[in-house]
TILUMKE-619408 format. One record per residue: residue number from 1; z, y, x of N, C-alpha, C in turn. Coordinates in steps of 0.05 Angstrom, whole numbers, plus 5000, padded with zeros to 4 digits. Each point is the difference from the previous one (the first is absolute). Example, Ala and Ser with C-alpha at 12.3 -4.5 7.8 and 13.67 -1.06 7.14 Angstrom:
<rs>
- 1/5156/4886/5264/5000/5024/4982/5000/5024/5018;
- 2/4986/5021/4993/5001/5024/5016/5014/5022/4985;
</rs>
This chain:
<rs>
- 1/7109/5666/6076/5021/5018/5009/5028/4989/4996;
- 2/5004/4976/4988/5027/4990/4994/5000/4979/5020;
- 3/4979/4990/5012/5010/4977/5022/5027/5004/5010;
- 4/5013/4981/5000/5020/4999/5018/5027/5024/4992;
- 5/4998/5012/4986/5026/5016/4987/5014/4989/4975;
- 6/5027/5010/5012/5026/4982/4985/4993/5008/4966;
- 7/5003/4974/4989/5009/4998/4967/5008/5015/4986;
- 8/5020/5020/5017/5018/5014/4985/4981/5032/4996;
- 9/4983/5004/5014/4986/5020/5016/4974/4988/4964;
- 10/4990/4982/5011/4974/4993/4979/5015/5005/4972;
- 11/5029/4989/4995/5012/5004/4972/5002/5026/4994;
- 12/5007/5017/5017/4999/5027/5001/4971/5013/4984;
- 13/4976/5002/5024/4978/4995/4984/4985/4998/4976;
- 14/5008/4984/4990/5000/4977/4971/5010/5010/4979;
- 15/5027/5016/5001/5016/5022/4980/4977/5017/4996;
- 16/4992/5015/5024/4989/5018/4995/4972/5008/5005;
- 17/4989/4966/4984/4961/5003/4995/5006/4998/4977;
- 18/4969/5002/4998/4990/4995/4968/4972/4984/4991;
- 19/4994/4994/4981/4981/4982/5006/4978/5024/4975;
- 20/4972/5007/5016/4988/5013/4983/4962/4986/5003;
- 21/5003/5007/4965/4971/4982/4993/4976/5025/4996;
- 22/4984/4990/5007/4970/5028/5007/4981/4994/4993;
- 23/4981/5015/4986/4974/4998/4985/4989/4995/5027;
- 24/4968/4998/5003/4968/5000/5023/5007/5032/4992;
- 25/4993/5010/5024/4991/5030/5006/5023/5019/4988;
- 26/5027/4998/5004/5026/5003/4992/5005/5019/5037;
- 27/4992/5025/4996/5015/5012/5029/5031/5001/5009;
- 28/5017/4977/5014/5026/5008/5007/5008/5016/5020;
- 29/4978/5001/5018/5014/5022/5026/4976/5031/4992;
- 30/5010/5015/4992/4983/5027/5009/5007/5015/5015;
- 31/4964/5008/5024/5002/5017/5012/5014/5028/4992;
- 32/5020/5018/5029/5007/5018/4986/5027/4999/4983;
- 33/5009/4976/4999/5024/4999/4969/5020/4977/5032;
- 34/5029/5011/4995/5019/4978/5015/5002/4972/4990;
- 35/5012/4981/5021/4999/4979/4986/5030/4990/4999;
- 36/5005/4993/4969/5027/4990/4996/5006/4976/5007;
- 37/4991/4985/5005/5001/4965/5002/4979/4992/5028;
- 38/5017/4975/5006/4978/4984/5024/4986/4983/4983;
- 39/4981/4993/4998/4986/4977/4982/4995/4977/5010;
- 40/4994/4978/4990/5002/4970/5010/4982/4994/4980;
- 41/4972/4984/5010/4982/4981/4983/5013/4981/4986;
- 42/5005/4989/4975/5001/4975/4991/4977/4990/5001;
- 43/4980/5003/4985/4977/4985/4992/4972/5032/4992;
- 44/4968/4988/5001/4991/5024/4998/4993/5018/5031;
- 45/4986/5016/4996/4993/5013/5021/4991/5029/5001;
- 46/5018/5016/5021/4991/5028/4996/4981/5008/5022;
- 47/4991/5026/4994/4979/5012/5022/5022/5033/5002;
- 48/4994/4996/5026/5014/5025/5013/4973/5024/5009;
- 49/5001/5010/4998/4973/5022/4994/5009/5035/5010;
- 50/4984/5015/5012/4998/5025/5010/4978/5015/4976;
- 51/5010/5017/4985/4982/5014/4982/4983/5014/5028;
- 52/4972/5006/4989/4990/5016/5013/4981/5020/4981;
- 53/4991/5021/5015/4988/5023/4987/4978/4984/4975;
- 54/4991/5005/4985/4978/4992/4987/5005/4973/4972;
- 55/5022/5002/5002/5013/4970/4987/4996/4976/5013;
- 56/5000/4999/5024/4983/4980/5022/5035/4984/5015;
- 57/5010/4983/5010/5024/4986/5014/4984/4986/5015;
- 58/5022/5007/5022/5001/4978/5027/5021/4981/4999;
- 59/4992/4977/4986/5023/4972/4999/5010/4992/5032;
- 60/5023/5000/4998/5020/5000/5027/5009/4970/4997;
- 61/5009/4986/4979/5006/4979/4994/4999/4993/4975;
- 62/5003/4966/5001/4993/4987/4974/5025/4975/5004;
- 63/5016/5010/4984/5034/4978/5000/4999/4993/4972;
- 64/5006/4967/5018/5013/4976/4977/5026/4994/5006;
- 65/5002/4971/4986/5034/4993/5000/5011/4997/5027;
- 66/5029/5015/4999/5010/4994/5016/4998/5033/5028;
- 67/4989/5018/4988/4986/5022/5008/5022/5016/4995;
- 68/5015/5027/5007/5010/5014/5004/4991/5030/5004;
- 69/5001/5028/4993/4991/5020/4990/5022/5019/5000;
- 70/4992/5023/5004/5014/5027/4992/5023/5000/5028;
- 71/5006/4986/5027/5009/4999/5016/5007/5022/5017;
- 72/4982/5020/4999/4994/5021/5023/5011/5023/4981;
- 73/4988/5003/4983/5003/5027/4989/5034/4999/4986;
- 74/5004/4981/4992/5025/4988/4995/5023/5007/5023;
- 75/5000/4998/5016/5010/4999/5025/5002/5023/5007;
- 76/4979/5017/5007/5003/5023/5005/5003/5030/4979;
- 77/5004/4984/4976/5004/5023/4974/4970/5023/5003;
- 78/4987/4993/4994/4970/5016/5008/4986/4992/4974;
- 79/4981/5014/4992/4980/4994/4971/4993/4969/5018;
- 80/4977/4994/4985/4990/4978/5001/4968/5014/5019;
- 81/4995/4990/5015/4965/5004/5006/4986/4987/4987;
- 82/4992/4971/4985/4988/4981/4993/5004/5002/4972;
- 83/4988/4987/4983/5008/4990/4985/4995/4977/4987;
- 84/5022/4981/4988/4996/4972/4995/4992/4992/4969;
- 85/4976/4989/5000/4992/4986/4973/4994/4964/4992;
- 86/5017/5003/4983/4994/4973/4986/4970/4994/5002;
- 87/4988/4970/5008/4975/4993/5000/5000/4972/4979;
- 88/5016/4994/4996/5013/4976/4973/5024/5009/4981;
- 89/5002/4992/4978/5029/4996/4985/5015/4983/5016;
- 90/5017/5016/5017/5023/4987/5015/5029/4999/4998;
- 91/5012/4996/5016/5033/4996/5001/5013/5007/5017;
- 92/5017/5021/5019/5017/5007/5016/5023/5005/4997;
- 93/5013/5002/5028/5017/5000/4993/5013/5031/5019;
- 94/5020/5013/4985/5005/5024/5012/5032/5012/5013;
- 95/5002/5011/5027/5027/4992/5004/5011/5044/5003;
- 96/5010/5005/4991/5007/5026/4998/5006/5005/5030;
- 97/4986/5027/5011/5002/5014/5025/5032/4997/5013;
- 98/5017/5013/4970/5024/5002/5018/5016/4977/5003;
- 99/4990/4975/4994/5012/4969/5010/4983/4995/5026;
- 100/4974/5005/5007/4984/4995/5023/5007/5024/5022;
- 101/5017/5018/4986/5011/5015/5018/5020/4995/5017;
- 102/5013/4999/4987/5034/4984/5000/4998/4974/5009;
- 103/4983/4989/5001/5008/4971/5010/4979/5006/5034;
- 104/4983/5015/4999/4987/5004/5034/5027/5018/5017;
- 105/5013/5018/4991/5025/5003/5016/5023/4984/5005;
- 106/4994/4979/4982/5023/4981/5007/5002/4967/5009;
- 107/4968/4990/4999/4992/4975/4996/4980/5003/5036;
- 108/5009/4997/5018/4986/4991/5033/4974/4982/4984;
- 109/4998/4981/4986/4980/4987/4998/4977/5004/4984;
- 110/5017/5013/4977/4978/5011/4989/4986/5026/5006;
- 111/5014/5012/5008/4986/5024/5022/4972/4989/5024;
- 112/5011/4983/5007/4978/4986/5021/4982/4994/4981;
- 113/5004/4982/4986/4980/4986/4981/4976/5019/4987;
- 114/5014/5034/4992/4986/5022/4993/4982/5007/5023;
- 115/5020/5006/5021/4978/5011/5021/4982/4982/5003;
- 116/5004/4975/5000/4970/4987/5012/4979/4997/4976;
- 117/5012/5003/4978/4975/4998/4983/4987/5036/5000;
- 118/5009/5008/5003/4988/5035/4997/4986/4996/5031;
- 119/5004/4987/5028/4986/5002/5019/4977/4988/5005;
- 120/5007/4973/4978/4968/4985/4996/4988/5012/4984;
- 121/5010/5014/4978/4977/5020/4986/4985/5022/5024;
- 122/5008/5012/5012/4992/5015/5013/4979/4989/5026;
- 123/5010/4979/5012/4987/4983/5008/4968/4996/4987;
- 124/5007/4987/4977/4971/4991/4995/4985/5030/4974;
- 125/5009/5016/5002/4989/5030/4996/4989/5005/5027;
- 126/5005/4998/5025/4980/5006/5024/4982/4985/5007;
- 127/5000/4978/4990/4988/4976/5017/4976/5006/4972;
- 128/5008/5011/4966/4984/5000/4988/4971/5025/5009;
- 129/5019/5027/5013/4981/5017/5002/4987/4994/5026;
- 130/5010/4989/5023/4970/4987/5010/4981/4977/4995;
- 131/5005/4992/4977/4975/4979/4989/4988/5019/4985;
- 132/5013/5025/4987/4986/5019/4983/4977/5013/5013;
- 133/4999/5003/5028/4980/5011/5021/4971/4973/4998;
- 134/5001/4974/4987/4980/4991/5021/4989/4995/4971;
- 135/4975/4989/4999/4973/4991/4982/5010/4983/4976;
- 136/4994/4999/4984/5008/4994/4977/4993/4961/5003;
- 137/4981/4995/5004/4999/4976/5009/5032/4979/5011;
- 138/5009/5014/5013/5015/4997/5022/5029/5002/4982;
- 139/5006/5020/4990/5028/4999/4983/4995/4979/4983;
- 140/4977/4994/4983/5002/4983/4976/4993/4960/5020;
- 141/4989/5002/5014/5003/4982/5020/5038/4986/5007;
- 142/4992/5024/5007/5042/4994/5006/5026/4994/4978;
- 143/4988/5013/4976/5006/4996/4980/5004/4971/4984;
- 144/4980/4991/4998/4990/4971/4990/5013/4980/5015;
- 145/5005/5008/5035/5012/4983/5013/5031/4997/5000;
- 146/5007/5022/4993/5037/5004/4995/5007/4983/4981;
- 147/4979/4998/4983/5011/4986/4965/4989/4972/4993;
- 148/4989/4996/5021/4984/4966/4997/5019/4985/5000;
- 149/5000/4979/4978/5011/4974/5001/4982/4982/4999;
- 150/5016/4965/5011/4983/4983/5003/4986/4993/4969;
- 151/4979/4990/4996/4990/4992/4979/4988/4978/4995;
- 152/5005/4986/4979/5005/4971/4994/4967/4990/5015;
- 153/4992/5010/5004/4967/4982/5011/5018/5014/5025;
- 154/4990/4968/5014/4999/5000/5031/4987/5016/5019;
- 155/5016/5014/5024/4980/5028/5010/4999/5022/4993;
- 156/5005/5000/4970/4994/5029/4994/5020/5013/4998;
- 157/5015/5037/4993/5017/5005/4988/5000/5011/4985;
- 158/5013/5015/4985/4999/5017/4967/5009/5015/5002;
- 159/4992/5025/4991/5011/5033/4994/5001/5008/4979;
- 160/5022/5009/4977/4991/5014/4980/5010/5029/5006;
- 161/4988/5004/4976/5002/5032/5008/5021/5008/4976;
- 162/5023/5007/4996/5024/5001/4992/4999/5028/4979;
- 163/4983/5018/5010/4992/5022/4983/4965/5005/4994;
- 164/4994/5014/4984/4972/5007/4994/4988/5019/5024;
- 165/4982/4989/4997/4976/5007/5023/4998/5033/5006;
- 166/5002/5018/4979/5013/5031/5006/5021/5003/5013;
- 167/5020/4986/4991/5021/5005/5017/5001/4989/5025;
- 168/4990/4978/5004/4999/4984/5031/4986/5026/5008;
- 169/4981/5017/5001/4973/5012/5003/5024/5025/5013;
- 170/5014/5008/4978/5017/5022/5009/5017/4998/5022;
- 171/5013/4975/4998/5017/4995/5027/4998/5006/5020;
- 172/4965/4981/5011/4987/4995/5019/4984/5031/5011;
- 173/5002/5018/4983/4989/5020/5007/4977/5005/4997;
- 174/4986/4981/4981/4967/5009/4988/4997/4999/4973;
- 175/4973/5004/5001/4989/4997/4968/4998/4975/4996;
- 176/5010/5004/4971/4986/4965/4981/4976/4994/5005;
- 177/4984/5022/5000/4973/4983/5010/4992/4991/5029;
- 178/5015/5004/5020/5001/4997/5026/5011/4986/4999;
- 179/5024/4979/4996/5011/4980/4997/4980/4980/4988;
- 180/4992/5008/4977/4988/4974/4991/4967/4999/5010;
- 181/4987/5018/5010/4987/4999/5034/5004/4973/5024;
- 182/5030/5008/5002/5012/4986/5028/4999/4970/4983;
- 183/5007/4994/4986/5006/4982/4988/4976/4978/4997;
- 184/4982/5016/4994/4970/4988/4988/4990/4995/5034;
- 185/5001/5020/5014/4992/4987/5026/5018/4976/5025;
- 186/5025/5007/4983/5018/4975/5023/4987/4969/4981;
- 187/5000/5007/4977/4990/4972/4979/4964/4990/5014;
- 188/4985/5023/5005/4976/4991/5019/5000/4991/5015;
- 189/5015/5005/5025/5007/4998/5022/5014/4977/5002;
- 190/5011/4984/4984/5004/4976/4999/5030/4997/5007;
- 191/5021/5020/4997/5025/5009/5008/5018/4982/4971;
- 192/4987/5018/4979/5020/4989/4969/4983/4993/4983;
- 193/5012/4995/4983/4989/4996/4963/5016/5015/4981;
- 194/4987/5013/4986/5015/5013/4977/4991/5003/4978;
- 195/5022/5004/4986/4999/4980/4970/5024/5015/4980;
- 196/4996/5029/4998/5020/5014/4996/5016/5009/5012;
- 197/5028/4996/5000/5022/5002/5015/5007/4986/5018;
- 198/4985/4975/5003/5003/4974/5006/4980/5001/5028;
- 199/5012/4999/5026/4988/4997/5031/5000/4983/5009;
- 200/4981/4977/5001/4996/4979/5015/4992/5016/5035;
- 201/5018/4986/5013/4994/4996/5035/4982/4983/5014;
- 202/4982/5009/5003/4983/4971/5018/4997/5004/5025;
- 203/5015/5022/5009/4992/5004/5039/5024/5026/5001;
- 204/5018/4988/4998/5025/5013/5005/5006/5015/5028;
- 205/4982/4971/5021/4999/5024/5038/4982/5023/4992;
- 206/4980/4997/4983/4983/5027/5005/5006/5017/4993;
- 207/5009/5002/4973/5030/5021/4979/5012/5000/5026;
- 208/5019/4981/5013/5024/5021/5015/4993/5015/5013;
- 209/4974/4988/5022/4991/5016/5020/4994/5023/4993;
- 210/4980/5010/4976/5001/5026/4993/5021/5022/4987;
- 211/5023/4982/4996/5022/5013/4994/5019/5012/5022;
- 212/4999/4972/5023/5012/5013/5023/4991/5019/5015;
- 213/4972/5015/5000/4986/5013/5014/5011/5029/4999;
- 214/5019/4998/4976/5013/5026/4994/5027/4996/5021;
- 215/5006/4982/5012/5021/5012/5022/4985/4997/5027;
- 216/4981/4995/5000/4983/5005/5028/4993/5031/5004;
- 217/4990/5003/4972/4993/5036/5010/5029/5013/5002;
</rs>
């Protein structure tokens, strides 16, 4: 959000953050409650989450460094819908409403800079709920392929999985045991290898292909 806005604008800013340190499982945004501050990842990673009936959440997102939070409700002075939890002992950083206020009525760039990150959120919130329509196969397919890097053996690529297998499970919209289902049969099927957290790639066209099948339907 600071691309390209003047020094004096970021110094501005900078007066008025703070730098705050957080236990694992430390709730900073609650549903229901306003939010005083925009947040900024240092290091660490939160999960953004929808309580639902039963003690049950629908994970909306999962932000690391460099991640930004509390944007919308912030903006429009409204409770919070979500709410944000620590998933590590982390580090952020926090910039008070009424400086992110004051500087979007006065700052052309940083105003732009806001709108487009609140439009790619929304963006990929639609594009999430129609992958939420198709087979579970198919999201975690697509999944594996977004996050592959090359990997030191020739041919192949590597995926880790950045959070625990419940929570990937939650994301994706299934059970832990349906995940590690998909998992055991893409490793048959001669797709991956797994080894924990740890995703070896051995047929990365066949992974995409079944990942892309979700913008065919």
């Amino acid at each position: 959000m600071l691309e390209g806005v003047n020094p004096e604008a970021i110094h501005e800013l900078a007066t008025q953050s703070s730098v705050l340190r957080v236990s694992r499982g430390h709730v900073l945004v609650r549903r229901g409650e306003r939010v005083a501050s925009l947040y900024a990842v240092a290091f660490g990673r939160v999960k953004i989450r929808l309580p639902q009936n039963g003690g049950s959440e629908m994970v909306l997102g999962l932000l690391g460094p460099g991640a930004t939070f509390g944007k919308s409700a912030l903006l429009l002075g409204r409770p919070s819908l979500v709410d944000a939890v620590a998933l590590d002992d982390m580090m952020l950083v926090t910039v008070r409403a009424a400086c992110v206020l004051a500087l979007v009525e006065r700052n052309l760039r940083f105003s732009r800079n806001l709108a487009r990150a609140l439009a790619e959120r929304n963006h990929s919130l639609v594009a999430e709920v129609e992958t939420s329509r198709l087979r579970s196969a198919q999201r975690l397919a697509a999944y594996l392929d977004s996050i592959a890097e090359p990997s030191a053996q020739p041919g192949l690529w590597a995926a880790r999985l950045a959070v625990s297998k419940t929570l990937l499970a939650a994301r994706l919209g299934v059970k832990k045991e349906t995940l590690s289902r998909l998992l055991r049969e893409f490793a048959c099927g001669g797709l991956i290898d797994v080894a924990g957290r740890e995703i070896t790639i051995r047929d990365r066209t066949a992974l995409r292909r079944l990942g892309a099948s979700i913008h065919a339907e």
